[in-house]
C-alpha positions as CSV (number, residue, x, y, z in Angstrom):
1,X,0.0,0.0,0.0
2,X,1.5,3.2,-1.1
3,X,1.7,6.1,1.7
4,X,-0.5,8.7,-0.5
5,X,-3.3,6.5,-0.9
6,X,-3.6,6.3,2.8
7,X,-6.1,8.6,4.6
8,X,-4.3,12.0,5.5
9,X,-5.3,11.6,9.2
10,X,-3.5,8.3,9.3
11,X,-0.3,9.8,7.4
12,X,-0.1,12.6,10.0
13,X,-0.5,10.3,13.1
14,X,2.4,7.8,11.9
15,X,4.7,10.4,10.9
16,X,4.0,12.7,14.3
17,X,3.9,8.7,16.4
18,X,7.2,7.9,14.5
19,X,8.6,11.0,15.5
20,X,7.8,10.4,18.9
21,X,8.9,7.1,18.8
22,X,12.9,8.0,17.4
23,X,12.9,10.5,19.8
24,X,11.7,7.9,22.8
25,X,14.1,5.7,21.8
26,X,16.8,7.9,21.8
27,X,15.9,9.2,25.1
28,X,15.9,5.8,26.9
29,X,18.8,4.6,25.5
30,X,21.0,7.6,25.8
31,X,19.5,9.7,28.7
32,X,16.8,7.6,31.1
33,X,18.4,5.6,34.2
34,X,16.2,1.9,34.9
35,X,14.6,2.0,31.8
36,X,11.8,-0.7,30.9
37,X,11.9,-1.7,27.5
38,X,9.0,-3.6,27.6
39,X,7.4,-0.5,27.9
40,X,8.4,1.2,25.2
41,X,6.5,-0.6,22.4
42,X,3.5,0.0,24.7
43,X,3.8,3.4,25.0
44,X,4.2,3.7,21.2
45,X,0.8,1.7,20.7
46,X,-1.0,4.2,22.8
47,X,0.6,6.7,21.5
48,X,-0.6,5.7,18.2
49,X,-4.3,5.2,19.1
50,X,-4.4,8.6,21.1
51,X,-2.8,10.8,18.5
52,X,-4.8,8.5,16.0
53,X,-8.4,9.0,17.5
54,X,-7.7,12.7,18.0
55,X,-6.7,13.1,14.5
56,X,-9.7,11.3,13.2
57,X,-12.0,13.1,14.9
58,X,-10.0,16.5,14.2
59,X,-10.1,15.6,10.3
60,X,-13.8,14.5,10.2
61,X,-14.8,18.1,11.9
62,X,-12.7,19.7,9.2
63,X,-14.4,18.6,6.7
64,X,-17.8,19.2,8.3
65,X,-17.0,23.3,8.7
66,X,-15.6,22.8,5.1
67,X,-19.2,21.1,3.8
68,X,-21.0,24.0,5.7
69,X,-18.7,26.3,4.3
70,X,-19.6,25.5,0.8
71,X,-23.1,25.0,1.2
72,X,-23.1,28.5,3.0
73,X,-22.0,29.9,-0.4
74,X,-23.5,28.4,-3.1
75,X,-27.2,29.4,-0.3
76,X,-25.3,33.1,-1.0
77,X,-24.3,32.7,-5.1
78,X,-28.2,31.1,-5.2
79,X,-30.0,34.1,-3.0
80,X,-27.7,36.4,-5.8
81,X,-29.2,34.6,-8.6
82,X,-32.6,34.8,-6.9
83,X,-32.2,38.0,-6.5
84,X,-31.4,39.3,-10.2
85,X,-34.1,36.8,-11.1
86,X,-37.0,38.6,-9.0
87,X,-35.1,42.0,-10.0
88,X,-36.1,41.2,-13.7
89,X,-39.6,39.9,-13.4
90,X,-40.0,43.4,-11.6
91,X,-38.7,45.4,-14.7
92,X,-41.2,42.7,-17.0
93,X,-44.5,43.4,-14.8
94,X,-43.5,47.4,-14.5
95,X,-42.4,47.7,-18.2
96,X,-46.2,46.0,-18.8
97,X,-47.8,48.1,-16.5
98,X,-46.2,51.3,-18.0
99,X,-47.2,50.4,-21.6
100,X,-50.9,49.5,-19.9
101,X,-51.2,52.7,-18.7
102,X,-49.2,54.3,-21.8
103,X,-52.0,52.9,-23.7
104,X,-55.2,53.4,-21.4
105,X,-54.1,57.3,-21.6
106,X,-53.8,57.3,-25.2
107,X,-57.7,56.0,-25.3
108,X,-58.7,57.9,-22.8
109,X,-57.3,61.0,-24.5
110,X,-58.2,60.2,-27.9
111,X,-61.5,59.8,-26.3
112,X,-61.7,63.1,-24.9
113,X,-60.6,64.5,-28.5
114,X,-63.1,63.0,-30.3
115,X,-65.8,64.1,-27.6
C-alpha cells in the first residue's frame, strides 16, 4: 500500500507517532536511568491510538466546517441569482404596467378629442 493513498489523518499520526517514537528511543537509550523496554512498544501503541483518534475526529470536523462552508456559499451565489431573477420579473410586470397605462391614456385621451 502506497503512503499517499492512505487517509491524511492516518499519514499525520504515523509520521507525528514515528517521530515520537525516534525521539523515545533515543531518550531511553542515551539519557533515562532503569529504563523498561517492555514498555516502550506499549507506549508507542498508545501513542498511536491517542494521537490517531484525536486526528480522526480532528479531520472529520474539518471537513464538516468545510461542507458547511460550501453549502453556505452556493445558499449566497443562489439568494444572488434569486435576486437578479425577482429584479427582472419586476422590470417585465413594471415595463407592462407602463405600456398599460401608456395605452389606457392614449384611449382615454383620444376619447376626450373625439368628444
Amino acid at each position: 500500500m502506497k503512503w499517499q493513498n492512505l487517509p491524511r489523518w492516518i499519514r499525520d499520526t504515523l509520521s507525528v507517532v514515528g517521530t515520537m517514537a525516534v525521539l523515545l528511543i533515543i531518550y531511553d537509550a542515551f539519557f533515562a536511568k532503569n529504563v523498561n523496554w517492555v514498555l516502550v512498544p506499549i507506549q508507542i501503541v498508545v501513542a498511536l491510538l491517542a494521537v490517531g483518534v484525536w486526528s480522526y475526529f480532528s479531520y472529520r470536523s474539518q471537513q464538516k466546517r468545510k461542507l458547511a462552508e460550501e453549502q453556505k456559499k452556493a445558499a449566497a451565489k443562489q439568494r444572488v441569482i434569486d435576486r437578479e431573477k425577482r429584479k427582472v420579473e419586476a422590470a417585465k410586470t413594471a415595463a407592462e404596467t407602463r405600456e398599460k397605462n401608456l395605452a389606457r391614456n392614449q384611449a382615454h385621451q383620444q376619447q376626450r378629442h373625439h368628444e
